[in-house]
Steps between C-alpha positions, in 0.01 A plus 500: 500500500598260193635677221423233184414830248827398254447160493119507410624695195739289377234191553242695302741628208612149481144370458433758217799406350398125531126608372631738219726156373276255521198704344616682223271789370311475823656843621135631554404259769856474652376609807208238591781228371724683782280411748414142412919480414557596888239247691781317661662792621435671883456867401417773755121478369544128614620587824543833598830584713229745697326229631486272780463123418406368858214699693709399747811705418462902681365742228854669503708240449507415108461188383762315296367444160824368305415270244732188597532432087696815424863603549587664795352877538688797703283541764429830698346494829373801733420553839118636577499863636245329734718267692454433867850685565371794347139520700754407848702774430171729391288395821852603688434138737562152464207302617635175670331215596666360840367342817440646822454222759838266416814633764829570327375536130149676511328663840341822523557724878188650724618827274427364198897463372566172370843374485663160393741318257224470246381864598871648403525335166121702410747781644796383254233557192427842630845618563632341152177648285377793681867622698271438860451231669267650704264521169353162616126468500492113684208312427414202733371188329398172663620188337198447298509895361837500343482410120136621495680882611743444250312384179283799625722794488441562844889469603822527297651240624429216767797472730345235772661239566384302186605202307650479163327201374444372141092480556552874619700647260277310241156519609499846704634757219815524755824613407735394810833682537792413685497303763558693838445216743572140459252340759372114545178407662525377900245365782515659841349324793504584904842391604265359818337228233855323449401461118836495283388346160248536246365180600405588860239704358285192373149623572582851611321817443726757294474816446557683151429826318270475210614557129915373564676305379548377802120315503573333199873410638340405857286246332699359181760387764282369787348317221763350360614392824186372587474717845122592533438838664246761482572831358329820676522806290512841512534818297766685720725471757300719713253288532763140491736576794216507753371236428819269459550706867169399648561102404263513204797342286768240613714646240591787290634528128629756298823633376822404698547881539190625578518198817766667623383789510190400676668303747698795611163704558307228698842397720562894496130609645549245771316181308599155455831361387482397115686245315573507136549165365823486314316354136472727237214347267530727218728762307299891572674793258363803581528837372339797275232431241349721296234462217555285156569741208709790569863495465591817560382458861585180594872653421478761692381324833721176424837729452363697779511221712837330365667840575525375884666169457751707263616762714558172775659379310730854389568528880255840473182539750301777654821658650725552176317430152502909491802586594677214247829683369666207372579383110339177510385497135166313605415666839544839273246372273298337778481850696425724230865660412541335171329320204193387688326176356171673680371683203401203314266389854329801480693610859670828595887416469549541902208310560696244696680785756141601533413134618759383722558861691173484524391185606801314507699158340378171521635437785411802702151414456518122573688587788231764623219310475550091453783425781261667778266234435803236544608470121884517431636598191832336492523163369109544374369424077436884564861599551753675194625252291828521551410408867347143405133676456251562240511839391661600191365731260596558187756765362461857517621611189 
């Protein structure tokens, strides 16, 4: 909410003033001169503070209606009692959109439990909002179904091993978050085809899952290159690794993670050795996204989520983040026992002891679920910073 009530005052006594000085003995009809005085001037009549100015804005997000000719205004702004925070907390679940068919990040059991990196960080949210991470309601979306789930309100927030990309986070009313997983596209092939390079695949028939990044990488390179190749596509990986397994592809694309992961399975059922090409083709950060448009939330889950590359960096996992008896100034504030930045995120102040003795650090959970399917941490973009890798978040305080 804009509060411009002082400053239209001044404007219109000004303008009587003006009128009154300029039209002597025309106090009778000072007011219609008012008007005509003030035609150059944004009022609230103009453009009311109340009011969206883009149908494309959410109804409760207000739009900005400063007029760019006057001085600078004090400017109040409020939260809406009808954030999606608030209706998490009131439905007493977070609805997560995750996969179910990709090994090590997404993959639901013959009981109907699904577990994976991408699955514990929809358990992080849960845990940091909720003080459960078993208050997960997982929702399993196909490539194709992601954004359209989001934009929908049918989940809270995607966390599927998706791309931050600047179409996406322009064109899909996306709000990506921290990265969790720094990724690069790959090509796996039959170690029995001796293939080794891009270019061996001239002609070949690769397989791909629809709506990726990864078709529009798979053929933007190949392209350029000038390889020619046929692309056969599919919605899931349900339906792509039997096929790639029955010979329908010479070739399979995808995330240099998700490879790996399939690899393992095939080798580890008894199947064919794979190879995965050592060329990366393309730069994959994945992580949490949530819709355009509320603030409030996309705080919550993003300091939700930062809270376990923190407390790996602290030294403090699943083992001792509640017991902490030390007088770190930070780790106090981090766990709760002193001034906790958390109120301003709309998070209980021990919401990141809830998280990591819960679920655990970032590293606990890479180390659960990625290095079974042959991923190291060490020495990877996705290790601590002050180990060479990638993650850093910013400062808790």
């Amino acid at each position: 909410m804009i509060n411009r009530g002082k400053a239209s005052m001044a404007k219109r006594t000004a303008g009587v003033l003006m009128a009154l000085g300029l039209v002597a003995g025309a106090c009778s009809s000072s007011s219609g001169e008012d008007s005509e005085s003030d035609d150059s001037v944004a009022t609230e009549d103009d453009a009311p503070a109340d009011e969206p100015a883009d149908d494309s804005e959410p109804a409760d997000e207000p739009a900005d209606s400063t007029d760019t000719t006057d001085e600078p205004e004090e400017v109040e702004q409020t939260q809406s009692d009808g954030s999606r925070l608030q209706a998490v907390i009131d439905a007493d679940v977070v609805r997560c959109g995750g996969n179910e068919t990709l090994p090590g990040f997404g993959i639901v059991d013959s009981d109907g439990a699904y577990s994976g990196f991408d699955i514990d960080y929809c358990r992080v949210v849960a845990a940091a909002v909720l003080g459960d991470a078993e208050k997960v309601e997982v929702v399993p979306l196909n490539a194709d179904a992601r954004f359209p789930s989001l934009q929908s309100g049918d989940v809270d927030v995607l966390i599927r091993n998706t791309t931050w990309t600047a179409s996406r986070d322009g064109e899909q009313g996306a709000n990506f978050l921290f990265t969790t997983f720094y990724d690069g596209q790959g090509m796996m092939v039959p170690a029995s085809t001796g293939f080794t390079a891009l270019e061996d695949l001239a002609d070949a028939s690769i397989c791909v899952l629809s709506g990726t990044t990864t078709e529009l990488n798979l053929t933007s390179v190949f392209n350029a290159r000038g390889i020619p190749f046929t692309p056969v596509v599919f919605a899931d990986n349900t339906a792509l690794q039997p096929a790639y397994e029955s010979g329908q592809c010479e070739a399979w694309t995808s995330d240099a993670s998700q490879l790996a992961a399939f690899k393992s399975s095939i080798e580890g059922e008894g199947g064919e050795e794979q190879f995965i090409m050592a060329e990366v083709i393309s730069k994959e950060p994945l992580g949490p996204v949530v819709a355009d448009g509320d603030t409030e939330w996309a705080q919550a889950v993003n300091w939700a989520v930062m809270s376990t590359v923190q407390a790996w960096e602290f030294g403090l996992d699943s083992s001792n983040i509640g017991s902490y008896s030390g007088d770190d100034p930070s780790i106090l504030a981090f766990t709760g026992q002193a001034e906790n930045p958390a109120a301003g995120i709309g998070l209980p102040d021990d919401f990141a002891v809830q998280v990591v003795s819960q679920v655990g650090n970032y590293e606990e959970i890479y180390n659960e679920h990625i290095v079974p399917i042959g991923l190291s941490l060490e020495g990877s973009p996705n290790d601590l910073w002050t180990n060479g890798g990638l993650m850093y978040v910013p400062p808790f305080r």
